[in-house]
C-alpha positions in Angstrom: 23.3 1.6 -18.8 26.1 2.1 -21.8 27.7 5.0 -20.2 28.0 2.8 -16.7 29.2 -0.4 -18.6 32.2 1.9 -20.4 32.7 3.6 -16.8 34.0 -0.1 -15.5 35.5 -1.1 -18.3 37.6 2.2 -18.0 38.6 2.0 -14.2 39.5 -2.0 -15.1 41.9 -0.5 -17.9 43.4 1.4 -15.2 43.6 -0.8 -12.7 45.4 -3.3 -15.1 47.9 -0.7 -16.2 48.5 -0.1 -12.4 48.8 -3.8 -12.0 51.5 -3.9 -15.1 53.4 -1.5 -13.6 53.8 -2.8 -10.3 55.1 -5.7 -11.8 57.5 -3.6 -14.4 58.6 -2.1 -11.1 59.9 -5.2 -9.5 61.9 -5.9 -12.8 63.0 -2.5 -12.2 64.5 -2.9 -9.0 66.1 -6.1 -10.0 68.2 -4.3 -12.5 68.3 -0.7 -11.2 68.7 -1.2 -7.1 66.0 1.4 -6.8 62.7 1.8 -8.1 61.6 3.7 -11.3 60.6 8.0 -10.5 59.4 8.0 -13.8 57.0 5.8 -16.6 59.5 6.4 -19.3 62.3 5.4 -17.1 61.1 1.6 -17.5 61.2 1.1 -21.7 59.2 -1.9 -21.4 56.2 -0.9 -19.9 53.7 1.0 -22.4 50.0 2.4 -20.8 46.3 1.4 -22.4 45.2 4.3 -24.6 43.9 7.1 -23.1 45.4 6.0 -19.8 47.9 8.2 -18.0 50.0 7.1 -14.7 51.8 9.1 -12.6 54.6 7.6 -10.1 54.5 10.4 -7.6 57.0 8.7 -5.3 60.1 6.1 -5.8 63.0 5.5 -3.8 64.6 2.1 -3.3 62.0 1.0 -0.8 58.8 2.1 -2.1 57.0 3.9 -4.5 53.3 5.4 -5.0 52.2 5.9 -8.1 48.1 7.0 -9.9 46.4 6.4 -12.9 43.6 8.0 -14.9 41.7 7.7 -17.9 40.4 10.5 -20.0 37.2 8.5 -20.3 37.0 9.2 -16.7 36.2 12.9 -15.3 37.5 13.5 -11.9 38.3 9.6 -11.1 41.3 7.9 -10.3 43.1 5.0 -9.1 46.2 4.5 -7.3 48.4 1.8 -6.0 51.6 1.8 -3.3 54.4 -0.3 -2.3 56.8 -0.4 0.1 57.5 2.7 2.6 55.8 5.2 0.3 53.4 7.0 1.5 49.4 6.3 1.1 49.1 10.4 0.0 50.7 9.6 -3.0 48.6 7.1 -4.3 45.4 8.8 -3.6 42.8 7.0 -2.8 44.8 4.0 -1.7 45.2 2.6 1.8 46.5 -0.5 1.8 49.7 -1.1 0.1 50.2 -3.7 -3.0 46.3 -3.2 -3.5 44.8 -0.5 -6.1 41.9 1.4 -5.1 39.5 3.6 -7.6 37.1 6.3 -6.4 
């Protein structure tokens, strides 16, 4: 029952970071006309520990990005925006909505 408790709390520290960073990415466009290809392009957002996120996809109309956590074997999360494609944010299918599997 432990293990399953630390499971959620683990995709929910995901999903938050995912949630930050779709919102660091709007601040991002603001000032850059684009959105960010990369996590350390965007100085004020900083991951959970143990997290790592991926943006797999950014131009100035969209951008896909995933998330894992070490805690997690074989799960992940992802979230998309814009024009980018769903593929890149495995395994989400709706845009502006993250998804774990």
């Amino acid at each position: 029952k432990f293990s399953a408790m630390r499971q959620k709390s683990y995709v929910a520290t995901v999903t938050s970071d995912l949630k930050n960073l779709a919102s660091q990415q709007e601040i991002y466009l603001s000032n850059q006309y684009t959105y960010a290809s990369t996590v350390p392009a965007m100085t004020e957002y900083h991951t959970s520990d143990n997290v790592t996120i991926s943006i797999n996809e950014a131009t100035g109309t969209g951008w896909a990005a995933t998330g894992t956590h070490s805690g997690l074997a074989g799960a992940q999360c992802g979230i998309y925006y814009g024009n980018a494609s769903a593929s890149n944010a495995t395994p989400a299918t709706a845009p502006g909505s993250v998804f774990c599997n």
